[in-house]
C-alpha positions as CSV (number, residue, x, y, z in Angstrom):
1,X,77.4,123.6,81.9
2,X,78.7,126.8,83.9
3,X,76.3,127.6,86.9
4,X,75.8,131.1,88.0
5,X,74.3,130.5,92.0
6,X,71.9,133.0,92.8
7,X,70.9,134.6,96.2
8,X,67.3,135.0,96.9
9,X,67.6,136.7,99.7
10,X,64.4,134.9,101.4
11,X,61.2,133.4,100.2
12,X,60.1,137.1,99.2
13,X,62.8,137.7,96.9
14,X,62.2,133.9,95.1
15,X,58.8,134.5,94.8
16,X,59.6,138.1,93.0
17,X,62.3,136.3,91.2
18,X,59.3,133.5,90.3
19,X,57.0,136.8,89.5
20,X,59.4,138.0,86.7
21,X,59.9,135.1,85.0
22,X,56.0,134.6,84.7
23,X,56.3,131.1,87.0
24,X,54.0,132.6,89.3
25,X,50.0,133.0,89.8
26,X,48.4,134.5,92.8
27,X,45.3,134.2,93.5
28,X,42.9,137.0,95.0
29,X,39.7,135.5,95.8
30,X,38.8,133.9,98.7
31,X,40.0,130.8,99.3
32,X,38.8,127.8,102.0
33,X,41.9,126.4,104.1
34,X,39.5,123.4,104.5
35,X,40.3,120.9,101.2
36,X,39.8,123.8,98.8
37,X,43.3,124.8,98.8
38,X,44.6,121.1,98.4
39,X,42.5,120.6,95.6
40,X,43.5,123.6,93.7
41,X,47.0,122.8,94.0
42,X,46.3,118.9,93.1
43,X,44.4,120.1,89.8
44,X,46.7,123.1,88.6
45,X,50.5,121.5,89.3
46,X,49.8,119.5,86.1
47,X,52.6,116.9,84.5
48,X,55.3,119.1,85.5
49,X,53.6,122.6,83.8
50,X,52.1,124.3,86.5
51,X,52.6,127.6,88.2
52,X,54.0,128.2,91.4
53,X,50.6,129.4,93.6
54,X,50.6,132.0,96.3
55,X,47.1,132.8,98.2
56,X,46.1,136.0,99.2
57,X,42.9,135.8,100.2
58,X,42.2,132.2,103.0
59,X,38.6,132.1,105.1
60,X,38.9,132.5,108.1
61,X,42.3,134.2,108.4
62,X,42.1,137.4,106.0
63,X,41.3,139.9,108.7
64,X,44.2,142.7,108.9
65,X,44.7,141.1,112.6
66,X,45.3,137.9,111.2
67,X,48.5,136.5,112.7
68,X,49.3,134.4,109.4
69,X,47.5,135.6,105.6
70,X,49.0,134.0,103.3
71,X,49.9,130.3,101.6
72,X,52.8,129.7,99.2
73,X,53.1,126.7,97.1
74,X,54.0,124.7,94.4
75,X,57.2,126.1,94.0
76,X,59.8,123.7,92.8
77,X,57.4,121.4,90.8
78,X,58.8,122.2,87.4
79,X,62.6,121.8,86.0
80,X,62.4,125.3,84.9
81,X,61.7,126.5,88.7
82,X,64.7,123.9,89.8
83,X,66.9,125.1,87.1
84,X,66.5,128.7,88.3
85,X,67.1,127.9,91.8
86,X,70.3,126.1,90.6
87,X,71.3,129.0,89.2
88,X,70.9,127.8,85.5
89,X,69.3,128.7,82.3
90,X,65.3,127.9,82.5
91,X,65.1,125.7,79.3
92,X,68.4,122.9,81.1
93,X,67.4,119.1,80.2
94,X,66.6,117.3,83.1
95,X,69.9,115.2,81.9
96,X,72.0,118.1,83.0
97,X,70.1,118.8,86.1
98,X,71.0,115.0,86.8
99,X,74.6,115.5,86.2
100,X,74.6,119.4,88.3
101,X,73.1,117.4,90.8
102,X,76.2,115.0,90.9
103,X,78.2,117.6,92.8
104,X,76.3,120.0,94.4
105,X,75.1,117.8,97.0
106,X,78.9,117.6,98.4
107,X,79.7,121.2,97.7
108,X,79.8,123.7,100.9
109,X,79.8,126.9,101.9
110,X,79.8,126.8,105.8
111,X,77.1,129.0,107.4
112,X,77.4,132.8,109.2
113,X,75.8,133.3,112.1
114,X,74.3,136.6,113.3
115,X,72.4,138.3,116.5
116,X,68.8,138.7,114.8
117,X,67.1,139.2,111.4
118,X,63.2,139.6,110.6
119,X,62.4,136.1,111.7
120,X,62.3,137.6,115.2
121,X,60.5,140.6,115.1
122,X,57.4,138.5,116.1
123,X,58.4,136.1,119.6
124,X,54.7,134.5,120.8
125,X,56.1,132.0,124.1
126,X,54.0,130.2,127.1
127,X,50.2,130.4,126.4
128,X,50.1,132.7,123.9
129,X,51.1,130.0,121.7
130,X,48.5,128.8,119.6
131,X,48.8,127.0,116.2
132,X,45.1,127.2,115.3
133,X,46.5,131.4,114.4
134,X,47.9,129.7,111.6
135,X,46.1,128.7,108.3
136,X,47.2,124.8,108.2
137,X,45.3,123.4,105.6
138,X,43.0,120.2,105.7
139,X,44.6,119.4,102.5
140,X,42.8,115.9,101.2
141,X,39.7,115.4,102.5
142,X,40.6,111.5,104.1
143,X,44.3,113.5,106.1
144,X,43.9,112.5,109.5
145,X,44.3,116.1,110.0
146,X,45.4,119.8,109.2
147,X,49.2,119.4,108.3
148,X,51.2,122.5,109.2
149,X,54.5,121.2,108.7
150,X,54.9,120.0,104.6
151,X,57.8,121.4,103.4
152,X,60.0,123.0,105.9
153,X,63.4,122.6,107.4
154,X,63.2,120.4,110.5
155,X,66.2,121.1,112.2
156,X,67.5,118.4,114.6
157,X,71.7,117.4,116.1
158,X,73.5,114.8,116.2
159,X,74.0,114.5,119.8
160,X,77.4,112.6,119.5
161,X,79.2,115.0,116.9
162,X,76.9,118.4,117.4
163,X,76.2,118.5,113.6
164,X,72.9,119.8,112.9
165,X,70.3,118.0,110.1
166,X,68.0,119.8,108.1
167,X,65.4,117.1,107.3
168,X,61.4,117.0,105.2
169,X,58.8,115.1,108.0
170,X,55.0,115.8,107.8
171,X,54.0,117.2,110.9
172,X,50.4,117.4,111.6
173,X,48.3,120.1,114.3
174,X,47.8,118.0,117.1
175,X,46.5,120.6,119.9
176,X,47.0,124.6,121.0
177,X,51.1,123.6,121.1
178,X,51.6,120.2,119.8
179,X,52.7,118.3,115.9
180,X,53.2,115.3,115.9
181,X,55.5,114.0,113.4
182,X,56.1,110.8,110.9
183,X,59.8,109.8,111.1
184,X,61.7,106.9,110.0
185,X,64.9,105.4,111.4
186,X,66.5,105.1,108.8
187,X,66.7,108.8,108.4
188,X,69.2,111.3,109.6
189,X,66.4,112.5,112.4
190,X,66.2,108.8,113.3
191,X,69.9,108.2,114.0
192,X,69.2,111.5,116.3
193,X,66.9,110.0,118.4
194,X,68.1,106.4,118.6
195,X,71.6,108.2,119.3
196,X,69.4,110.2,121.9
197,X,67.7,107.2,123.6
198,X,71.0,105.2,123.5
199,X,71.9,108.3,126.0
200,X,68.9,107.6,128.0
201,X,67.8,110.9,126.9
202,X,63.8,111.3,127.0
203,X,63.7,114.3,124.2
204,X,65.8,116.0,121.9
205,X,65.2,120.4,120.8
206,X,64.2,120.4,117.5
207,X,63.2,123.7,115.3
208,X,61.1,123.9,112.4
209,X,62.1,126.2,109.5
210,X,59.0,127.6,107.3
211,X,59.5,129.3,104.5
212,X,62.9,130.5,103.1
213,X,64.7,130.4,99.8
214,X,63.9,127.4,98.0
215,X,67.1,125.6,98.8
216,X,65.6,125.1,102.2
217,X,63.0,122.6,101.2
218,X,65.3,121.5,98.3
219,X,67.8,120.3,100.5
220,X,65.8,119.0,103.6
221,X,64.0,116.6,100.7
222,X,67.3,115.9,99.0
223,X,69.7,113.0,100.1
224,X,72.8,114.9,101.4
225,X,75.4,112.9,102.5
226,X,75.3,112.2,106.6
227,X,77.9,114.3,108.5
228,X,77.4,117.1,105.6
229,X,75.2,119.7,107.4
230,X,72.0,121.2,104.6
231,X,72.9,124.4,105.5
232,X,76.4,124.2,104.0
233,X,74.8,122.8,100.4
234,X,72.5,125.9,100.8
235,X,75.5,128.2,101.0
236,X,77.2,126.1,98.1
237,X,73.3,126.4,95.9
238,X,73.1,130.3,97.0
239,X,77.0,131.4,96.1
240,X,76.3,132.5,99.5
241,X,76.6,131.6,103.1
242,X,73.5,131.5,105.3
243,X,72.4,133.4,107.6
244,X,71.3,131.6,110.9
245,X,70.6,132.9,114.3
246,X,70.2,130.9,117.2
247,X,66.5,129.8,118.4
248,X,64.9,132.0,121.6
249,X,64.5,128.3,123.6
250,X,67.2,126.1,122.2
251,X,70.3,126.0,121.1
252,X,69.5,124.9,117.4
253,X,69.8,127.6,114.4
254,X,67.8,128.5,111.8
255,X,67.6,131.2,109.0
256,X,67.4,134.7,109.9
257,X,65.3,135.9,107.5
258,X,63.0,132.5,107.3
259,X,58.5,133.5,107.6
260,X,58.0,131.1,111.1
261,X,60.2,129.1,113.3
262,X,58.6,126.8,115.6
263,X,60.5,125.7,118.7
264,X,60.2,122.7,121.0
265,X,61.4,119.4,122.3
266,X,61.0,115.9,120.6
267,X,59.6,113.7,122.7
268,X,61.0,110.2,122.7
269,X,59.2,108.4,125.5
270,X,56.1,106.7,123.7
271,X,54.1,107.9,126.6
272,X,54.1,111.3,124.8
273,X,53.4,110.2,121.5
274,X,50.2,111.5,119.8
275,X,48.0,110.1,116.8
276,X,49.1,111.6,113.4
277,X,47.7,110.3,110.2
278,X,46.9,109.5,107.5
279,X,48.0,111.8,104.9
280,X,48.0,111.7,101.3
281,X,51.8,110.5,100.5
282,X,54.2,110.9,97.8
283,X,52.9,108.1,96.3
284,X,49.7,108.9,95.2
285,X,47.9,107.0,98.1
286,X,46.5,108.0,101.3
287,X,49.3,106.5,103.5
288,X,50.5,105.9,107.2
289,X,48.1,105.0,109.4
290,X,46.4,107.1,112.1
291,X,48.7,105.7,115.3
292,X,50.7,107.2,117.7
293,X,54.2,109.6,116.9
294,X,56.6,110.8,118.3
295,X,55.2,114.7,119.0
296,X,56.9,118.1,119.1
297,X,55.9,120.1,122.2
298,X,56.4,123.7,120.9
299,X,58.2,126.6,123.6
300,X,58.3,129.2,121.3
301,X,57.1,130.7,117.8
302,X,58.7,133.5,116.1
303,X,58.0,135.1,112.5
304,X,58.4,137.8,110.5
305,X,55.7,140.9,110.5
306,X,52.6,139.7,108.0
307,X,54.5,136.0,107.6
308,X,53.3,133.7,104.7
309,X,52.9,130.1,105.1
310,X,55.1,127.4,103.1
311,X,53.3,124.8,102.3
312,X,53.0,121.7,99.2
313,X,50.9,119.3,98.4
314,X,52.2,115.8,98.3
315,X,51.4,113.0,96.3
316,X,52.3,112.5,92.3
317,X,50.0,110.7,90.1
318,X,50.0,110.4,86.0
319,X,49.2,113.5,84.7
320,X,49.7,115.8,89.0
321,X,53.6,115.5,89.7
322,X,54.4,117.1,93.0
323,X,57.0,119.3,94.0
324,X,58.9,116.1,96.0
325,X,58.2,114.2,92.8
326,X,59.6,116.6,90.5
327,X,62.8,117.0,92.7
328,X,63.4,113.4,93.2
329,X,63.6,112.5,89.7
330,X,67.0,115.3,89.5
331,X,68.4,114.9,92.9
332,X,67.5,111.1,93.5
333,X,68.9,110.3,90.1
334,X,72.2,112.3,90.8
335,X,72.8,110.4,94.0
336,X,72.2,107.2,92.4
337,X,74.7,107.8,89.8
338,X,77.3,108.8,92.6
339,X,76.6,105.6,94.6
340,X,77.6,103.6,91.4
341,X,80.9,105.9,91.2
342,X,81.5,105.2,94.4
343,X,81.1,101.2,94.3
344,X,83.4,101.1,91.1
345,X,80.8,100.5,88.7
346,X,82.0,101.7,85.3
347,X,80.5,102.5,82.5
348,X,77.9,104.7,83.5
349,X,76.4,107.1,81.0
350,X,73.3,108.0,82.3
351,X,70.7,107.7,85.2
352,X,66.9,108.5,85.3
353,X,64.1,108.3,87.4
354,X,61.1,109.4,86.0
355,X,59.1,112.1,88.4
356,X,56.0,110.1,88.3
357,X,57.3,108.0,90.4
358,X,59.4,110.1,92.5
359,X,62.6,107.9,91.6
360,X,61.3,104.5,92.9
361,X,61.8,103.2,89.3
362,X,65.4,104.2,88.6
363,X,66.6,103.9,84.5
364,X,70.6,103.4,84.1
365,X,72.5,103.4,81.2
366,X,75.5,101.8,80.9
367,X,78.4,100.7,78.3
368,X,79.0,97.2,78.9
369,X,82.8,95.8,79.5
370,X,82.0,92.7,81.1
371,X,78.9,90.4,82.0
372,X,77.0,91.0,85.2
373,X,77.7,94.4,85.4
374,X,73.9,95.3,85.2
375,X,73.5,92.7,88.6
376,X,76.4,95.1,90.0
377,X,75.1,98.0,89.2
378,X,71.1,97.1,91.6
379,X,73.7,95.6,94.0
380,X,75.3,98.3,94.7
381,X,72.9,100.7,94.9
382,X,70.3,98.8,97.0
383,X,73.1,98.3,99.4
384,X,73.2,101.7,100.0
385,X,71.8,104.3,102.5
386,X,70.2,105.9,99.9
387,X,67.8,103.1,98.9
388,X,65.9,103.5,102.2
389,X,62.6,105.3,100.1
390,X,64.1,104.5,96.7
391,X,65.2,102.6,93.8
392,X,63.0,99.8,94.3
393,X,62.8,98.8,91.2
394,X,65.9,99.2,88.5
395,X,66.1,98.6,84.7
396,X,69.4,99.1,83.0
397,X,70.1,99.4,79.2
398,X,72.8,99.9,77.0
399,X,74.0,102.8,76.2
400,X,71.8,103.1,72.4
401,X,69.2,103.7,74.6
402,X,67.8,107.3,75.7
403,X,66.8,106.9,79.3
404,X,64.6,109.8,79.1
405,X,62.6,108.2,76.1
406,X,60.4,105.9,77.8
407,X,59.3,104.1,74.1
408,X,63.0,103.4,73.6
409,X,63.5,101.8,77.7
410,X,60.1,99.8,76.4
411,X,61.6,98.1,72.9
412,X,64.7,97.2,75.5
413,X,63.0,95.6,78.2
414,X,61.0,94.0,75.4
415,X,63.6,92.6,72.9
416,X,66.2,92.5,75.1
417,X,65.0,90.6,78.6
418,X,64.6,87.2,78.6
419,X,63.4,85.9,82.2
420,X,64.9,82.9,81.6
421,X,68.4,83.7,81.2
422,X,68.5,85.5,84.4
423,X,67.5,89.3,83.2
424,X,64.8,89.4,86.0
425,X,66.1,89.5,89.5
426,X,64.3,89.7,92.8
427,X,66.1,90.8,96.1
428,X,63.7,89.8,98.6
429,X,62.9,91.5,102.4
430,X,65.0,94.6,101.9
431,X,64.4,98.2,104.1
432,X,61.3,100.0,102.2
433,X,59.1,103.0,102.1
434,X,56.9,102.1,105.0
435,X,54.6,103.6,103.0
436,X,54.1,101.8,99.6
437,X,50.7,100.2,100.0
438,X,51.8,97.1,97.5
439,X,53.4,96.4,100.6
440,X,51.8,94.1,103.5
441,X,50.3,96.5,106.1
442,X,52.1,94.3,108.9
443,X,55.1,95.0,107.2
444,X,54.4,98.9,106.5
445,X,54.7,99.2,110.7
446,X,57.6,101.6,111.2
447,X,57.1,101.2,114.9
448,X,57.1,97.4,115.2
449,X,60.0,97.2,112.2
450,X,61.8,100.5,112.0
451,X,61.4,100.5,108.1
452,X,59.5,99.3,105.6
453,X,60.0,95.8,103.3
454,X,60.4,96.4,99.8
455,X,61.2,93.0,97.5
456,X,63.3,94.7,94.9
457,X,63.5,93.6,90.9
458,X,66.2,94.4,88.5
459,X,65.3,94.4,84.6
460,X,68.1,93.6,83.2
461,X,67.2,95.3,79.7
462,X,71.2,94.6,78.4
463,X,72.2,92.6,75.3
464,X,73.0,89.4,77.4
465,X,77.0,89.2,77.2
466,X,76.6,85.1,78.0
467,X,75.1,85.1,74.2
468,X,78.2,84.2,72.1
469,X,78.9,85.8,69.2
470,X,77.7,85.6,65.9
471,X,79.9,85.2,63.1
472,X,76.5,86.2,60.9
473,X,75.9,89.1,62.8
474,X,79.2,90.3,62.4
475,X,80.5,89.1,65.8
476,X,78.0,91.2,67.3
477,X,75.5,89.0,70.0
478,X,72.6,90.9,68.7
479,X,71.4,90.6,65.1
480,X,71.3,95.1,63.6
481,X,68.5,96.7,64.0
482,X,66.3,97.8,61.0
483,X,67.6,101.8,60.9
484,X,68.8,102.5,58.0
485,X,73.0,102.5,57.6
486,X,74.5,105.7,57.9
487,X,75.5,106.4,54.5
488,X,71.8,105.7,53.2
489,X,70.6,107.9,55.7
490,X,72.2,110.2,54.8
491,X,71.6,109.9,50.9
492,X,68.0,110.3,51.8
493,X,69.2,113.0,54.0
494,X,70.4,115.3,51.5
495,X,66.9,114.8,49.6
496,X,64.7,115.7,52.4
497,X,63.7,119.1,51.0
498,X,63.3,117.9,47.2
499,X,61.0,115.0,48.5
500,X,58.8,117.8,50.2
501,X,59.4,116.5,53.5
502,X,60.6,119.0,55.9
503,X,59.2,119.9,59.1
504,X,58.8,115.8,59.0
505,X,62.4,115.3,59.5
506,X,62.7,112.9,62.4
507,X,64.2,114.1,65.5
């Protein structure tokens, strides 16, 4: 499928962009910041249907002197909206999103930097700092707080090779000038800091990106390789290199034309930390405990004139799938699939994990050569760095299977498993989410483990190549299934219109 990469410009131009294609509702009446917001978003996101929301009109911050007006939201929770940001037709499968996605996380156009753009015509330093001039939402009513930071570009360095990370952490409103954040380490910001501390460093700068085109928050939630900067996939998404310019109190960059930047230092000593938490997570469950984080202590804000506020809500259940949820069934999927490549695991025809779960459950479809190729196949991926929040559990079918049917992944796992012949495997006290509340909640402590434990399952959903085969089967291990043969097909085929049947046909 031929991509045609498309330039936004900035948020301003997606949300036009959004606007023409009818994927956008704004909403003119007054609107609380306090849980209203959150809910409205929760209720109208819908199973992967819902509009992109923008809000015009927030209590308490819709005077004309109002430093911050607006919200924007909900932008990249259906394929259509990812499709267009990929530069692709609206109507793409999610199977070819999967297989885009395959390369376009390597893919690079390196970066321009220039002296200024709107993001600075607004610099607020020293005490006129004060993030209470900004409309955080109290998005569910149990958060530990009002969560300012939900999808932006945190923007950290490698101290030991200078490249810079563009990373998705929730960062909660902790005072006039502080957020503290959750962070793993596991994640790219995590090898910062340990890198940091290794140093005997007690902070690190760090800038926060709010609001851009939407291959900002794409990319900062999206796996991209380590050593591969996010603003070089942005450039390859775009067609275009971006445009950063430096920050006012560090030496970080950020985009030119982005709504807000905040500025500051990391703190690593835990002496700095601050309580952050809970916050409804991408599972669907209030998650992380209130406890102490690591905090950022701003030194500088800048935005554009009038600025609007990027923000999500997180969290997919049946029936709500969230804009994380939505991309990490594509991009989790596609990086899957490439970790199998990579490990030599042929045969791969297909991978899938559904949005509901945000790619925990991954599906794999595979054409069999030899036996154990399924056990290779979970081996290999939960072996890699990738696995840290994912692919907890994997099924793998043949490839008869459509991975994106989940009545045909059901008849597999229920004619084709059998737990005694080794099809169910358990890989026990593996890195986690540490915020999966099947999980212990002494083993959900990031601070005391560094990670979360996950005890990972592979369904093994193949036709079991240790069968032998069957000379009454036709050599085949499996006896046919009851679908008609094709030449019978298609004798009833050619009668479908004489037997009044159309608009029946079977798909």
């Amino acid at each position: 499928m031929e991509r045609k990469p498309v330039a936004f410009g900035d948020l301003r131009g997606w949300i036009d962009a959004l606007s023409a294609q009818g994927e956008l509702h704004e909403i003119d009446a007054e609107v609380d910041w306090n849980i209203e917001i959150g809910t409205i978003m929760r209720l109208a996101q819908g199973p992967g249907t819902g509009r992109a929301l923008l809000f015009n009109n927030i209590k308490d911050y819709n005077k004309p002197t109002s430093r911050c007006r607006r919200i924007f939201g909900s932008a990249l929770n259906n394929n259509r909206r990812i499709a267009m940001m990929l530069g692709l037709p609206p109507d793409t499968h999610p199977r070819e999103l999967v297989k885009i996605g395959r390369n376009i996380l390597s893919e690079t156009v390196p970066p321009v930097i220039v002296k200024s753009g709107p993001v600075k015509e607004n610099i607020i330093t020293g005490r006129d700092i004060n993030l209470d001039e900004f409309p955080s939402p109290y998005w569910n009513r149990l958060d530990g707080g009002r969560y300012l930071i939900t999808y932006a570009g945190v923007v950290t360095k490698d101290p030991d090779t200078g490249v810079m990370n563009v990373g998705i952490y929730r960062g909660m409103v902790g005072g006039r000038d502080k957020i503290p954040i959750l962070m793993w380490r596991a994640q790219h910001i995590g090898h910062h800091v340990t890198a940091a501390q290794q140093r005997g460093l007690k902070e690190i700068p760090i800038a926060v990106a709010i609001g851009w085109e939407p291959s900002l928050g794409f990319c900062a939630g999206s796996p991209v390789p380590k050593g591969i900067c996010e603003y070089d996939v942005m450039g390859a998404i775009r067609g275009q290199p971006v445009e950063l310019v430096k920050c006012e109190t560090n030496d970080l960059y950020v985009p030119a034309s982005a709504e807000i930047v905040i500025e500051g230092t990391l703190g690593l000593d835990p002496e700095s930390y601050m309580m952050e938490g809970p916050y409804a997570e991408f599972t669907g469950y209030v998650a992380g405990d209130r406890s102490p984080k690591p905090t950022i202590s701003v030194t500088c804000i800048t935005h554009r004139n009038d600025p609007i506020l990027r923000g999500t809500i997180e969290g997919c259940m049946p029936g709500s799938y969230s804009e994380n949820a939505m991309i990490s069934s594509i991009f989790r999927s596609s990086t899957a699939w490439n970790v199998l490549d990579r490990a030599g695991v042929p045969g791969i025809t297909d991978v899938w994990g559904p949005p509901v779960q945000a790619g925990v459950n991954l599906v794999i479809q595979m054409k069999q050569s030899y036996r154990g190729q399924a056990k290779q196949a979970a081996n290999a991926l939960w072996g890699s760095s990738a696995a840290h929040v994912r692919y907890k559990h994997v099924t793998v079918v043949d490839d008869d299977i459509d991975i994106h049917d989940y009545a045909a992944v059901d008849w597999a796992i229920a004619y084709r498993v059998n737990a005694g012949e080794d099809d169910i495997i358990i890989m026990p006290s593996t890195f986690g989410a540490g915020l999966d509340p099947s999980t212990r909640k002494r083993d959900r402590d990031i601070a005391l483990f560094g990670s979360g434990k996950w005890n990972r399952l592979l369904i093994d959903a193949t036709i079991n190549l240790d069968y032998d085969p069957d000379p009454d089967f036709g050599g085949a291990r499996f006896p046919p299934t009851v679908w008609p043969s094709p030449e019978d097909e298609q004798a009833v085929r050619a009668r479908w219109k004489e037997l009044g049947l159309d608009g029946k046909k079977r798909g």
